[in-house]
N, C-alpha and C positions, 0 to 999 in steps of 0.2 A: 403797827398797821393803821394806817388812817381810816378812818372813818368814811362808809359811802355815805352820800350825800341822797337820798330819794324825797322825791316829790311826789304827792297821790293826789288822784287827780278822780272825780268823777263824772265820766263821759255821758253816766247812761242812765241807769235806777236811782233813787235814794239810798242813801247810804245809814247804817243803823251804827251810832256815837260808841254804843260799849264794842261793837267787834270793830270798831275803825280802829279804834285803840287797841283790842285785842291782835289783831294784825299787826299792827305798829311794832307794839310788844315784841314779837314775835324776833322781824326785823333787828330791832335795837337790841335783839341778845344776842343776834348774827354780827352785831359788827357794823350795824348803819343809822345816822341821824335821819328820822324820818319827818315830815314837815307837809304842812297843807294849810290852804287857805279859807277861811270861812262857806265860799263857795261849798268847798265839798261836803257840809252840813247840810246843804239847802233843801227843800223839799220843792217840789212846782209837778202837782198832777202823781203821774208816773215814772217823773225824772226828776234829777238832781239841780235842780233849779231852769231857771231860763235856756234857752241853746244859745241866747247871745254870752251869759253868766257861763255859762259850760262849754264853750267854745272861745273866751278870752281866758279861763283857768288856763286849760288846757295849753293853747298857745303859747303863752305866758311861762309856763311849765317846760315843753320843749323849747323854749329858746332863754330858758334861764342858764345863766353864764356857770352857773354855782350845782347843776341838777349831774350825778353822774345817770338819776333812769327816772323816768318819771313812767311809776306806776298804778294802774288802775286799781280801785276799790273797789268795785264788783261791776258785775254783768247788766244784764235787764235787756233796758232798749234806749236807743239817744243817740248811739256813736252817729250815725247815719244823715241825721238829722244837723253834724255841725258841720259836715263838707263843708257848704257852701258858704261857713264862715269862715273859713279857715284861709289863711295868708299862702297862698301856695308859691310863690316867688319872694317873699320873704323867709319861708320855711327853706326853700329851695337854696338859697344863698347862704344857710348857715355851715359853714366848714365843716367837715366830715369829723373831724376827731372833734367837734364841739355839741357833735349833737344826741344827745341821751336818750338811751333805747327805751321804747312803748312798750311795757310790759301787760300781757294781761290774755286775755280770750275770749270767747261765746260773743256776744257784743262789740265787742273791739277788734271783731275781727272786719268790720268797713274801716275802719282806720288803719289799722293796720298794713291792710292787704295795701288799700292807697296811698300810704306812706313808703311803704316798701315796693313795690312794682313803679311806683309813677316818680317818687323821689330820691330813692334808693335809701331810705332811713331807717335805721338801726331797729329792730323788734325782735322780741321775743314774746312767742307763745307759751303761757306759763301760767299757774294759781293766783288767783288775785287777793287782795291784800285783806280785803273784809270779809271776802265769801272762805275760801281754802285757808288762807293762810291764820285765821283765828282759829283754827281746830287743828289739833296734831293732825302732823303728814305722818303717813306710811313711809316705809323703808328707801323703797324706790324714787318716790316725789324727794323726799328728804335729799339724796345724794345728788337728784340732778336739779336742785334749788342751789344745793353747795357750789356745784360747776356755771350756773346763770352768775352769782354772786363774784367767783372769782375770775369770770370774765369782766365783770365791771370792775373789777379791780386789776384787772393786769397782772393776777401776781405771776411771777417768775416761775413759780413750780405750782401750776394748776392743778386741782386733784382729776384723776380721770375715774368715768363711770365705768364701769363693766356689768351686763348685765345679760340674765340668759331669761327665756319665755319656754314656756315646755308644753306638750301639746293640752295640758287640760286649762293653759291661758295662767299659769302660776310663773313669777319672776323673782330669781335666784340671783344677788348680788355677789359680783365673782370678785376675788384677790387681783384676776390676770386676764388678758386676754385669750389664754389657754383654753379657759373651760368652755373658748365660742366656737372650739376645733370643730364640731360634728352638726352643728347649724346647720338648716340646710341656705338661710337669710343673715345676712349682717346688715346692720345699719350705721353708720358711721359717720359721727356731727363733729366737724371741729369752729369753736370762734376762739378767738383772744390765746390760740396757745392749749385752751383745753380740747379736750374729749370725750365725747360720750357713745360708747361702742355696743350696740345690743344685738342680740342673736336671739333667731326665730324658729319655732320647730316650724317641719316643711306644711302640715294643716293652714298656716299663715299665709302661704305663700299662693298667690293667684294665678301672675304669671309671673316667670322668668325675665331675668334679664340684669343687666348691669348700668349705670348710672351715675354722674356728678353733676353737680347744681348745686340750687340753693331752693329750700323751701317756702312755701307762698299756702295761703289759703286758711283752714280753720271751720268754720262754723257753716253748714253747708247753705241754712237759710238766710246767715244774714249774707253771706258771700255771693249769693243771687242774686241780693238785692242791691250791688253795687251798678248792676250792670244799666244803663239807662239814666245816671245818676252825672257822667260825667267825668267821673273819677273810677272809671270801669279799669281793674286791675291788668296789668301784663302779666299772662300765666305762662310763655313761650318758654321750653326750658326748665320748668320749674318743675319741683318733686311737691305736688300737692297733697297738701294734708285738708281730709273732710271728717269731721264729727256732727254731731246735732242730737238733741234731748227731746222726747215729748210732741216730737211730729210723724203722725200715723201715717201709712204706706203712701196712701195715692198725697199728700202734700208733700213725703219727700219724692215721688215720683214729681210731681211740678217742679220741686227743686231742682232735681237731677238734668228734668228735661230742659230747663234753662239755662244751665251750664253747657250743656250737647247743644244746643243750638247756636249757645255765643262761642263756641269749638272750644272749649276750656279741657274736653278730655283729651282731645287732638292734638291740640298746641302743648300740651304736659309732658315731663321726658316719663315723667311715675307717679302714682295713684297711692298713696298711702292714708290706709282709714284706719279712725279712731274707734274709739266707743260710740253706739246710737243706743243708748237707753231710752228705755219707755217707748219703743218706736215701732212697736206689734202693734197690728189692731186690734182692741177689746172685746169685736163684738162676734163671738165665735160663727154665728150664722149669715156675714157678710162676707162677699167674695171678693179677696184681695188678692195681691204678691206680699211676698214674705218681705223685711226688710233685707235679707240675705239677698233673694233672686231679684232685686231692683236695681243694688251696688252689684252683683254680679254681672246684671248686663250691661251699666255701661263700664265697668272695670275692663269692659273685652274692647270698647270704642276706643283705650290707651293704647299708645303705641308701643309703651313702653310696660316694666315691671310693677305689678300688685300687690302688696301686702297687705293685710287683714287683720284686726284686732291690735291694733297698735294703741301703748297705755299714754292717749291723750283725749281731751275731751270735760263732759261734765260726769264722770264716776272715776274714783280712784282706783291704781294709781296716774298720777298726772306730769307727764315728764315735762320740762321746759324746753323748750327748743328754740334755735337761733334763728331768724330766717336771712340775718347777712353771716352769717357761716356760709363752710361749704358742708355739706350732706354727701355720701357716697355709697350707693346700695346695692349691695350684691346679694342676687336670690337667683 
């Protein structure tokens, strides 16, 4: 089995040398050469060096001949900030089987999304290399890191995920697709030949409905802020995934409401939300909405099917997910 090839790249925060290495680690007992360039040491502020330095890694990275994925080192803030450096017609003209999937989330979720809506570029939403991947994964994270892996490698006999959710939000790794008989939700991701199949108890389930596509979206606040940038995402069609950490009611209420404005819940074939940790408000004697009745109302503005507590985001468990796959969702 050859060797993947990865590249890490820091789009956003600084990055801290023992868990870069600690990740790496990680990686290289998986089966992959991992490699990075001084860049991704830098310090500048509250990012990883310059945005001209952090947006020629990066580039540099996705258009290396030699990269099967060029993945992020952790989150912060930054991605947003290199758009405008970024070659979009030389990105644009790199052949399809030449060009290595954006691994990563929370932050990387402006590149991503413009990568993948505007140029059709390979991503996956998935634990990043310094922040998750230096500390054991859980059970769950664990098997669907296995299936990201063997889609960049192509192998012949992919392993497939199965996995079931039961209503007190507990996930039960299955032998077969059998134990997803009484679900009232299936979710079903295929890239590269694999599969990752999960099943929902019906508490999950918001509305009904059936669905194919591909998945787009990620981090609710930085995904808002795509819009007005330029590189505003194509969400038509798509099975949206929203999380976000640490932003109390009425800020994700702005979020939400900037989404419904630029018709992101409209234009969506389905709504599927992550974990929102930290995302109550503290102060018991202040009059808010719950974070629950805010993704409730605009879950109703979709046209299409809802599901609820799905294991992505910033708390574990944190599943990988393809966004040029196809997805296929029945609730």
């Amino acid at each position: 089995m050859s060797l993947l090839r990865i590249r890490v790249v820091a789009p956003a925060g600084p990055v801290r040398p023992e868990r870069l290495r600690a990740g790496a680690a990680v990686l290289e007992d998986l089966g992959c050469r991992v490699s990075w360039t001084p860049a991704v040491e830098a310090c500048w502020g509250h990012l990883a060096g310059s945005d001209a330095a952090r947006a020629a890694d990066l580039q540099a990275a996705l258009l290396d001949p030699d990269a099967d994925a060029v993945w992020a080192a952790r989150g912060g803030f930054g991605g947003l900030r290199l758009l405008p450096w970024l070659d979009a017609e030389r990105l644009a003209a790199r052949p399809a089987p030449r060009r290595p999937p954006l691994i990563g989330y929370s932050d990387l979720t402006s590149l991503q999304n413009a990568l993948a809506t505007r140029l059709d570029w390979p991503v996956w939403h998935a634990p990043m290399l310094a922040s998750e991947l230096a500390e054991p994964l859980d059970a769950l994270s664990a098997a669907s890191l296995a299936c990201l892996l063997a889609a960049l490698r192509r192998d012949e006999s992919p392993p497939a995920l199965a996995a079931r959710q039961d209503g007190a939000g507990n996930w039960s790794l299955l032998e077969s697709e059998a134990g997803l008989a009484g679900c009232a939700a299936r979710l079903r991701l295929e890239c590269a030949g694999g599969v990752q199949l999960l099943g929902f108890h019906a508490d999950f389930v918001w509305q009904k409905g059936e669905v194919t596509g591909r998945l787009a979206g990620g981090n609710l606040s930085v995904l808002g802020s795509l819009y007005g940038s330029g590189w505003e995402p194509d969400l038509g069609g798509r099975l949206l995934l929203l999380e976000d950490h640490g932003e109390y009611p009425f800020r994700l209420d702005r979020h939400l409401t900037q989404l419904t404005n630029a018709g992101a819940f409209a234009n969506s074939a389905a709504l599927l939300l992550g974990s929102f940790a930290r995302c109550e408000e503290p102060d018991p004697d202040k009059s808010t909405f719950t974070t629950a009745e805010l993704l409730r109302e605009v879950a109703a503005r979709c046209p299409g099917p809802v599901l609820a507590g799905l294991p992505f985001g910033h708390v574990a468990p944190r599943l990988s997910l393809p966004f040029h796959g196809q997805a296929t969702l029945h609730a």
